[in-house]
C-alpha positions in Angstrom: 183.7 -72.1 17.0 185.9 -74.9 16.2 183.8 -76.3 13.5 183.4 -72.9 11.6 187.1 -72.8 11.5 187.9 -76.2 10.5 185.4 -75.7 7.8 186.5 -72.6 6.5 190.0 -74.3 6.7 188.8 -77.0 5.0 187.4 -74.9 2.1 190.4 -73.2 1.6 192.1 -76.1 1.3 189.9 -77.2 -1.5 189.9 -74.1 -3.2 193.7 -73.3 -3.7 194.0 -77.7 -4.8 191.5 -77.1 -7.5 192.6 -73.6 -8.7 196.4 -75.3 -8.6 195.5 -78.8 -10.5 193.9 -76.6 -13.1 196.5 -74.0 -13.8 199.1 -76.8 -14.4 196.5 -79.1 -16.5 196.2 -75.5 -18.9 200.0 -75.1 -19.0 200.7 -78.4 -20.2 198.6 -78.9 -22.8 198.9 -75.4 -24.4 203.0 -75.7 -24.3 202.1 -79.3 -26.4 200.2 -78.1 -28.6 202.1 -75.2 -29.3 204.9 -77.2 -29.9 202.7 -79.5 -32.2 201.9 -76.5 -34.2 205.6 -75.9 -34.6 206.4 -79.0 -36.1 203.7 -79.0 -38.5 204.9 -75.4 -39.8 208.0 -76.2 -40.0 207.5 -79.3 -42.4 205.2 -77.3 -44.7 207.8 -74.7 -44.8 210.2 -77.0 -45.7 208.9 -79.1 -47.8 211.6 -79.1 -50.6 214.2 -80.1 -48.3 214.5 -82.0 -45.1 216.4 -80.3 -42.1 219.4 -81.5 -41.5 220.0 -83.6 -37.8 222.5 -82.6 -35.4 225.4 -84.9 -36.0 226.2 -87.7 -33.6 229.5 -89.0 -34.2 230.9 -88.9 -37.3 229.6 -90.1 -40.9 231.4 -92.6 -43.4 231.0 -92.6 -47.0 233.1 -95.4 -48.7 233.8 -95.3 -52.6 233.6 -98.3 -52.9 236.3 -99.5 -55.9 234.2 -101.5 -58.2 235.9 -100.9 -61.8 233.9 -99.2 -63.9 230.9 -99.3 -62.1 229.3 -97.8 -58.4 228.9 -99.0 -55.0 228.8 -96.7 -52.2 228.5 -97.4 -48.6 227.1 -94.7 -46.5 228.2 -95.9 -42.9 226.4 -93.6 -39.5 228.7 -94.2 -36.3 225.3 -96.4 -34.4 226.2 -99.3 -37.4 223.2 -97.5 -39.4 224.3 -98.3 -43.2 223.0 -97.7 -46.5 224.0 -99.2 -49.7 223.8 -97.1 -53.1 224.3 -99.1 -56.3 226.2 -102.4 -56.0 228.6 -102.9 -59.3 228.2 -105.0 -62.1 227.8 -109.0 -61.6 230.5 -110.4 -60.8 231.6 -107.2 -58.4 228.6 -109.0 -55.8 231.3 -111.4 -53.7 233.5 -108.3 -53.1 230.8 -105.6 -52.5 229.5 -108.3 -50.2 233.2 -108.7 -48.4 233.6 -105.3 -48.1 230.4 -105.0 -46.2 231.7 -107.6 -43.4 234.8 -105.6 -43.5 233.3 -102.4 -42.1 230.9 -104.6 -39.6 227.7 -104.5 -41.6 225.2 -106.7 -40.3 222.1 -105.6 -42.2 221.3 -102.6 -44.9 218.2 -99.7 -43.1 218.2 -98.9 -46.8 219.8 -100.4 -50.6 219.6 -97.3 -53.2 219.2 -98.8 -57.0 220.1 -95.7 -59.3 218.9 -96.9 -62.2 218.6 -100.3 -64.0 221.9 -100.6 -66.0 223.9 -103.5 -64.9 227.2 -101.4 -63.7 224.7 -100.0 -60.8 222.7 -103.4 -59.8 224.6 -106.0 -61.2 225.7 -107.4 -58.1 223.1 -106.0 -56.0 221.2 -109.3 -56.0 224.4 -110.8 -54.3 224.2 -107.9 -51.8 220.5 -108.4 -50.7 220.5 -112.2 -50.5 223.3 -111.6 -48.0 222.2 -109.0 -45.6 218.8 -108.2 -44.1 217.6 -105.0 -46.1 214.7 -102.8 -45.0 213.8 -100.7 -47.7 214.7 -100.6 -51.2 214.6 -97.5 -53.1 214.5 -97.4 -57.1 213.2 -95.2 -59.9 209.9 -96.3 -62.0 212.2 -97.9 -64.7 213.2 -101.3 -65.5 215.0 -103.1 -68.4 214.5 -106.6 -69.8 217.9 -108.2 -68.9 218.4 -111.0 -66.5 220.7 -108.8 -65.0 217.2 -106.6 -63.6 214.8 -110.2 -63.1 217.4 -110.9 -61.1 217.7 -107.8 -58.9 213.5 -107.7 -58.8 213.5 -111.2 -57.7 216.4 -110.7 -54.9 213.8 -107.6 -53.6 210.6 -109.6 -53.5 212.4 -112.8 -51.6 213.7 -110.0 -49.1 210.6 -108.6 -48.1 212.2 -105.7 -47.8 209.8 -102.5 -48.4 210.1 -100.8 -52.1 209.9 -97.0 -52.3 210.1 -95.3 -55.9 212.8 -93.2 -55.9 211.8 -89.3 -57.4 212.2 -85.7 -56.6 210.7 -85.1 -53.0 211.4 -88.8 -51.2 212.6 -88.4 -48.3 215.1 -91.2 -47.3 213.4 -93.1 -44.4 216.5 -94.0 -42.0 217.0 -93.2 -38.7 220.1 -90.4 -38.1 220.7 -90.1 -41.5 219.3 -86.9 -43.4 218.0 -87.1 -47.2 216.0 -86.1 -50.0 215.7 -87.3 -53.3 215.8 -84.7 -55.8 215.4 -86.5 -59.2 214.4 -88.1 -61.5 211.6 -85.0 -62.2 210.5 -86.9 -64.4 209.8 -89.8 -66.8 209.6 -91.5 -70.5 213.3 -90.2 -70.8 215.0 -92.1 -73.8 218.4 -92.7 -71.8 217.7 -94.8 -68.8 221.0 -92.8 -67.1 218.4 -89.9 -66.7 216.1 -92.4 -64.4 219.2 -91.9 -61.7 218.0 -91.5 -58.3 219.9 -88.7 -57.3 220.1 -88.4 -53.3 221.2 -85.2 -51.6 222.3 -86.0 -48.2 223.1 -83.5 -45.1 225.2 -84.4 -41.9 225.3 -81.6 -39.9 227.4 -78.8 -41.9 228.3 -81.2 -44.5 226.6 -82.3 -47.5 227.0 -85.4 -50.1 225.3 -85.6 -53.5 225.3 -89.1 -55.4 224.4 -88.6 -59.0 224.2 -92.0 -60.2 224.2 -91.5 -64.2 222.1 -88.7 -64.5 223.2 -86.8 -67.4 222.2 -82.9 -68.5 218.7 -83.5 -68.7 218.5 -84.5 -66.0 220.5 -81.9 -64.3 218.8 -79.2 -65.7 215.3 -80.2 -64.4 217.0 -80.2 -61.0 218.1 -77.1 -61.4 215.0 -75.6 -63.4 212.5 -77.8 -60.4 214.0 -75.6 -57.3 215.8 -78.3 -55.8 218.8 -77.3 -53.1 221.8 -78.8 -55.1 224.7 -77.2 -53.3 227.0 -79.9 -51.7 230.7 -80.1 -50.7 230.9 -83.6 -51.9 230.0 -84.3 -55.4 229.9 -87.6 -56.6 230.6 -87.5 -60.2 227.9 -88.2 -62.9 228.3 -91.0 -65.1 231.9 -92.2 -64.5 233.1 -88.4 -65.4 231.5 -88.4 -69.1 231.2 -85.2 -71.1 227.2 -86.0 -71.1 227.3 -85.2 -66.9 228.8 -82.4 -65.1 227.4 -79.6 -67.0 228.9 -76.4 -66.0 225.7 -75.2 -64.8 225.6 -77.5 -63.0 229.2 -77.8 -61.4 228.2 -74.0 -60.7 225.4 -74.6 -58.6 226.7 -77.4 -56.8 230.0 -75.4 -56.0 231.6 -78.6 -54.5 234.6 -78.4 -52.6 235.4 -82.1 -53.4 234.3 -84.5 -55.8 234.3 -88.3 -56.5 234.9 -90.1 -60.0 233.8 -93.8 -59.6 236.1 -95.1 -62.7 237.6 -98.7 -64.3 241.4 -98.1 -65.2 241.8 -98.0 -69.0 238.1 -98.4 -69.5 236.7 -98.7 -73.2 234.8 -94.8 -73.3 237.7 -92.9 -72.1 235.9 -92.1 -68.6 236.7 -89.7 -67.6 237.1 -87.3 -70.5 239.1 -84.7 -70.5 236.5 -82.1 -70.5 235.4 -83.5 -67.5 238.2 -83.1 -65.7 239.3 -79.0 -67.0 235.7 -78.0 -65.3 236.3 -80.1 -62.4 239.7 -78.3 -62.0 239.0 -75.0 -63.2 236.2 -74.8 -60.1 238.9 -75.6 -58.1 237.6 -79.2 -56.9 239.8 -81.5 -55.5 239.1 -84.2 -57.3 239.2 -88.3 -56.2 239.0 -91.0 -58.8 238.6 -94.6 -57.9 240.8 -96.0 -60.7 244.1 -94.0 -59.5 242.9 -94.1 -55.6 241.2 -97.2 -55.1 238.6 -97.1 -52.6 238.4 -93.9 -51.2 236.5 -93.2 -47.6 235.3 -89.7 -46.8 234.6 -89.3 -43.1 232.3 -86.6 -42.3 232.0 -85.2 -37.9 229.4 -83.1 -39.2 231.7 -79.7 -38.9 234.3 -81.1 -42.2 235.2 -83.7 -44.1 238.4 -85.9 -45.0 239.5 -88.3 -47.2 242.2 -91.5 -46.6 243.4 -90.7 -50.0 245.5 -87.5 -51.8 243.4 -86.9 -54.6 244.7 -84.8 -56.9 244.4 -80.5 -56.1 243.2 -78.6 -58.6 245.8 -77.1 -60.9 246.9 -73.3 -60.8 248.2 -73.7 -64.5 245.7 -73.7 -67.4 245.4 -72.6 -70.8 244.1 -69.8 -71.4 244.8 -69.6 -75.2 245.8 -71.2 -78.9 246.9 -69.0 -81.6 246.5 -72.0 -84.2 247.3 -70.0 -87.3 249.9 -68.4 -85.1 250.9 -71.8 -83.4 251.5 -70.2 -80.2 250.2 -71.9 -76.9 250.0 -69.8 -74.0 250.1 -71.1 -70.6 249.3 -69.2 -67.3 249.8 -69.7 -63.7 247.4 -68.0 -61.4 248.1 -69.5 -58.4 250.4 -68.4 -55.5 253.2 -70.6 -56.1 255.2 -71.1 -59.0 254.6 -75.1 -60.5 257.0 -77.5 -61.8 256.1 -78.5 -65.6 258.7 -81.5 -65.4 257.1 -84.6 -66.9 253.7 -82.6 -68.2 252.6 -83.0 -71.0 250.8 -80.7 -73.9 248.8 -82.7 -76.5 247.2 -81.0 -79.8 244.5 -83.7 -80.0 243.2 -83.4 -83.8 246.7 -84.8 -84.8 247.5 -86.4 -81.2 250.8 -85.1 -81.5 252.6 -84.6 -77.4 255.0 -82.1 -76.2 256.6 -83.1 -72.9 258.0 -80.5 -71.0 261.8 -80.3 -70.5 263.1 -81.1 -66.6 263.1 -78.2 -64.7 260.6 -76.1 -66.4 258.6 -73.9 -64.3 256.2 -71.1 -64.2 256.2 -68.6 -61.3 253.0 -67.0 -59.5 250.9 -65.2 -61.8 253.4 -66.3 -65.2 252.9 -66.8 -68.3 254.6 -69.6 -71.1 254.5 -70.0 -74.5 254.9 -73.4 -76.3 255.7 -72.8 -79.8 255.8 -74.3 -83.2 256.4 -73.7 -86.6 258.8 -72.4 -89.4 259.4 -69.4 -87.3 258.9 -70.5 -84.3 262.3 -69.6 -81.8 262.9 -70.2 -78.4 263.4 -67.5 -75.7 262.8 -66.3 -72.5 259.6 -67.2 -71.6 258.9 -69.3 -74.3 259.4 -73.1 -75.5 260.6 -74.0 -78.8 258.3 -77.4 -79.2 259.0 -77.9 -83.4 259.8 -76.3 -86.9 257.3 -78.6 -88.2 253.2 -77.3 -87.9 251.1 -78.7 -85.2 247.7 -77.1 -85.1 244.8 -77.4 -87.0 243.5 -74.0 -88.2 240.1 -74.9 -88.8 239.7 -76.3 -85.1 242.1 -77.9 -83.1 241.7 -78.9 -79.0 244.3 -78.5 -77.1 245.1 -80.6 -73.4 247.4 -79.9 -70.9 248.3 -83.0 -68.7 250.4 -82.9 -65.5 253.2 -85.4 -64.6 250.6 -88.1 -63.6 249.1 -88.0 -66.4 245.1 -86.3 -65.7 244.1 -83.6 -67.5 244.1 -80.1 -65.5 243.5 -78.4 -68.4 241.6 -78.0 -72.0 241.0 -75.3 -74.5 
């Protein structure tokens, strides 16, 4: 009697292990591999765009002020960094200075936009000086000594070289990114090789433009790209052949970043330029009136250690040039102070600078007028007898007291 019950005992025992064991084997591996599957969907799904990472601490992004050139510093809280662009030649010493300045101790990845020697002159410097990873360029080169000497700094690296084009995803750790041009190739202006990186931390997105002028813009918008981004680094210094209004449209940036020399040769930036930038309502940063400026992202918002300058309520919303009658309109919800702005007719480059005290209220209007008949009176500046305006075409700018353009018609 005793044995049948230890047996039966024992085969119970046996039983309810095995029946156990295997239950818990089955619920493991299906919840892996449904998870697996997951992933995998979610890639293909997503394939024009990485998803952005929760952010871990917050996100620097340092413009760095390099003249008329670029050289940004994108800065994760861990110490990750990435270099894009590193200034012309002799900006290599201070790019490399800056980088001990913010604790750099090696680059996860250097960005090259494009082969003109504002972008990588002093790159070479850079990556002599700091362990470097990966190296990302476009399929373009240039016969300078300027590029022989960038190729050559890569190659004695060892670091790993990626062509930069739509789809790339940027391979560093924490960090969020997608190339989304150039779309394509055998373009005549090298500016429209620009690697353009979109970059996501948390909430918050960045978009570096390099050069890349119109054509280039419109294949990213005519290829499907995401282009949206709060932060817009400004194409090509701020000249009239970037920042389409197309384009400024579908980025819709909140902020945006001129990389600029002070008094520079090609009147970067122009003031076209500058009227979309303000008429969209960007607050707008410029290296060559700010220095460097550092935006420092948590993932949620972003801020900047510098003022910038807030886009201007006042515009122009007309020129009457057979009439010469300027008409100037505040829609914003303040009134502004015109003291020390200035209106410039730029086919003759003649200036009005507006008397002290001179404002216009919330929702105003102004007239500046000239002419033989032209009379002063409420609401309206006398500016001369003489004639200003061109009547078969004539620009007009408006400039505020510190001297950048807010507005042009």
């Amino acid at each position: 009697m005793r044995k049948s019950r230890l047996f039966y005992v024992l085969v119970i025992c046996i039983t309810l292990l095995v029946t156990g064991c295997g239950n818990t084997s089955t619920t493991t591996a299906t919840s892996t591999s449904s998870s697996q599957t997951s992933v995998d969907q979610g890639e293909e799904l997503n394939n024009n765009q990485p998803t952005p990472m929760n952010a871990h601490g917050n996100l620097q992004v340092h413009f760095i002020d390099v003249g008329q050139a670029d050289s940004i510093l994108i800065k994760a809280s861990d110490g990750t960094a990435v270099l894009i662009d590193g200034g012309n030649n002799p900006d290599g010493p201070n790019v490399v200075n800056y980088l001990k300045s913010q604790q750099v101790k090696e680059l996860a990845a250097v960005i090259a936009t494009h082969p003109h020697e504002d972008h990588i002159g002093g790159l070479d410097t850079v990556i002599n000086s700091f362990p470097v990873k990966a190296v990302y360029m476009p399929d373009a080169s240039t016969t300078t000594k300027t590029f022989e000497d960038f190729i050559s700094a890569v190659a004695a690296s060892g670091a790993k070289r990626i062509q930069a084009k739509v789809g790339v995803k940027l391979d560093v750790p924490g960090l969020t990114g997608q190339f989304i041009a150039p779309n394509g190739s055998g373009y005549e202006d090298l500016n429209n090789y620009s690697a353009v990186l979109r970059l996501t931390y948390g909430k918050v997105s960045f978009l570096f433009t390099g050069d890349a002028e119109e054509v280039s813009e419109t294949e990213m918008l005519g290829s499907g790209q995401i282009v949206k981004a709060d932060v817009l680094k400004v194409g090509h210094h701020g000249s009239s052949s970037s920042t389409s209004s197309a384009f400024l449209k579908a980025v819709s940036p909140k902020y945006a970043v001129i990389s600029v020399g002070a008094d520079n040769d090609y009147g970067h930036p122009t003031a076209s330029t500058l009227s979309k930038l303000s008429g969209a309502g960007v607050k707008v940063f410029r290296t060559d009136l700010d220095g460097t400026i550092v935006a420092t992202c948590d993932g949620e918002s972003v801020t900047f250690n510098k003022k910038g300058s807030a886009p201007a309520s006042v515009s122009i919303t007309s020129i009457d040039l057979a009439g010469e009658i300027v008409t100037l309109v505040n829609d914003g919800s303040s009134a502004v102070d015109l003291t020390g702005w200035k209106l410039v007719s730029e086919k003759g480059n003649q200036t009005y600078s507006f008397p002290s005290g001179i404002t216009i209220p919330a929702g105003g209007t102004l007239k500046v007028l000239s002419g033989s008949k032209a009379e002063s009176s409420t609401g309206a500046l006398l500016w001369t007898k003489s004639d200003v305006w061109n009547n078969d075409g004539d620009p007009g700018s408006l400039y505020n007291a510190q001297g950048q353009v807010v507005s042009v018609k």
